[in-house]
Phi, psi and omega in degrees: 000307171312300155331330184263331180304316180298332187268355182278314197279000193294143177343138151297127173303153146348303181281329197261358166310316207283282191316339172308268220325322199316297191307336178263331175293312211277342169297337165286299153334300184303301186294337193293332200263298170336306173266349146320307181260046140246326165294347167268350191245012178318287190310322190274334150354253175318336172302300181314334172288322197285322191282342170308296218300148165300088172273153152264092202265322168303306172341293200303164165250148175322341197273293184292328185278353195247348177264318165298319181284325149320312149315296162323315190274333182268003147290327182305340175311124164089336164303126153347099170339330195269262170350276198325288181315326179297314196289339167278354190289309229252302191289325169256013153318321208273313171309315152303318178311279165334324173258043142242331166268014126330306184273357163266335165254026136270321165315309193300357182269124156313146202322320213286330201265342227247297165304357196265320185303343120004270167287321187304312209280330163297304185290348170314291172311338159287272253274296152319313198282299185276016187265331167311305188297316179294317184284005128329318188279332184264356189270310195292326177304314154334282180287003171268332194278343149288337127332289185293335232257326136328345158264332200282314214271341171268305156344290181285347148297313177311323248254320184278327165314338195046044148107319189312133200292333196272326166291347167295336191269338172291322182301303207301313172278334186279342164304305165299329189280312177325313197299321172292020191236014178241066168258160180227154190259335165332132141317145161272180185264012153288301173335287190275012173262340162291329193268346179296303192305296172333312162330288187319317166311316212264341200294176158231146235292342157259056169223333211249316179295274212314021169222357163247356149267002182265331177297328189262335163306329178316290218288332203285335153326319204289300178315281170336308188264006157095348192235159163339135176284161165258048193276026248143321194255015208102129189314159168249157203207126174297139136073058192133204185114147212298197182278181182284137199095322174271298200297330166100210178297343192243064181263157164196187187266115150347000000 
């Protein structure tokens, strides 16, 4: 009996110190590494909640809808190239999911409901396409009248210099700065009619029927009414669609 008291209590050996520490370095580690990648990966978290969840995006007031968008980008701060990539993957899952059952419950309408959805969607898209068009006419407008003012302003330098080669060179720049104030940073609407098709590419293959049999019931309507196919210009999209100029007459948003 005694013997055996002697043999419980005896010291831990050298080697099994050592496996303590391991098993305890590596178990610390482990929680340490565990609530890291669970506090770094919070914002895609939640990005991934907000893009799953079902919205009713019509629903919303500008307020609410600029509050979401607000959200989003300051979660989006600071995410991982690879998270950029999941969350598109995942956004556009959801985007398809949803227009395609847009585009099914339009197929499911008798002809006469097929056309009227037809025209509400056609004229939406005339409506953008020339609201698009205006905000073209003043952006240019915009940037001619800064041109001049900007010539006029190189011009009057020359004029106060009386001809001297070092103000002439002052008239030159000031000329230069005008010009240079109608530039723009945007994608064009080629761009994002490349990155639609890419999508598009990316899509599946009953997504790809249902939105090129929904294009040609479009343009062939469009035709009926006197106007230009939308063939060319950018997906057409039931009930939504990109902006105005990349989606064409039946563009709407996703």
């Amino acid at each position: 009996m005694a013997m055996a008291i002697e043999a419980d209590t005896q010291p831990m050996t050298k080697k099994a110190k050592i496996t303590f520490a391991v098993v305890g370095g590596l178990a610390f580690f482990l929680l340490v590494y565990g609530i890291y990648w669970w506090w770094s990966g919070r914002n895609f978290r939640a990005l991934v909640a907000m893009t799953q969840e079902e919205t009713n995006w019509d629903a919303l007031s500008n307020e609410e809808k600029k509050g979401r968008f607000d959200q989003m980008k300051n979660l989006s701060k600071g995410l991982s190239r690879d998270q950029r990539e999941q969350l598109d993957n995942i956004r556009e899952t959801q985007m398809e999911k949803r227009d395609l059952g847009r585009l099914n419950n339009f197929f499911a309408l008798n002809k006469k409901d097929q056309t009227a959805a037809l025209d509400k969607e056609i004229k939406r898209g005339e409506e953008m396409r020339k609201q698009w068009e205006q905000k073209i006419q003043q952006f240019q407008k915009n940037g001619a009248n800064k041109d001049k003012k900007g010539g006029a302003g190189g011009q009057n330098a020359n004029r106060g210099a009386g001809g001297a080669g070092g103000a002439g060179a002052g008239g030159g720049q000031g000329g230069g700065r005008g010009g240079a104030g109608g530039g723009g940073g945007k994608s064009s609407p080629e761009q994002r009619n490349k990155s639609a098709a890419n999508r598009l590419d990316r899509s599946s293959p009953e997504y790809r029927l249902a939105k090129d049999t929904y294009r040609q019931r479009l343009d062939e309507r469009r035709q009926q009414l006197g106007l230009p196919p939308s063939s060319g210009r950018g997906p057409t999209l039931v009930g939504g669609g990109g902006r105005p100029g990349g989606g064409g007459g039946g563009g709407g948003k996703r």
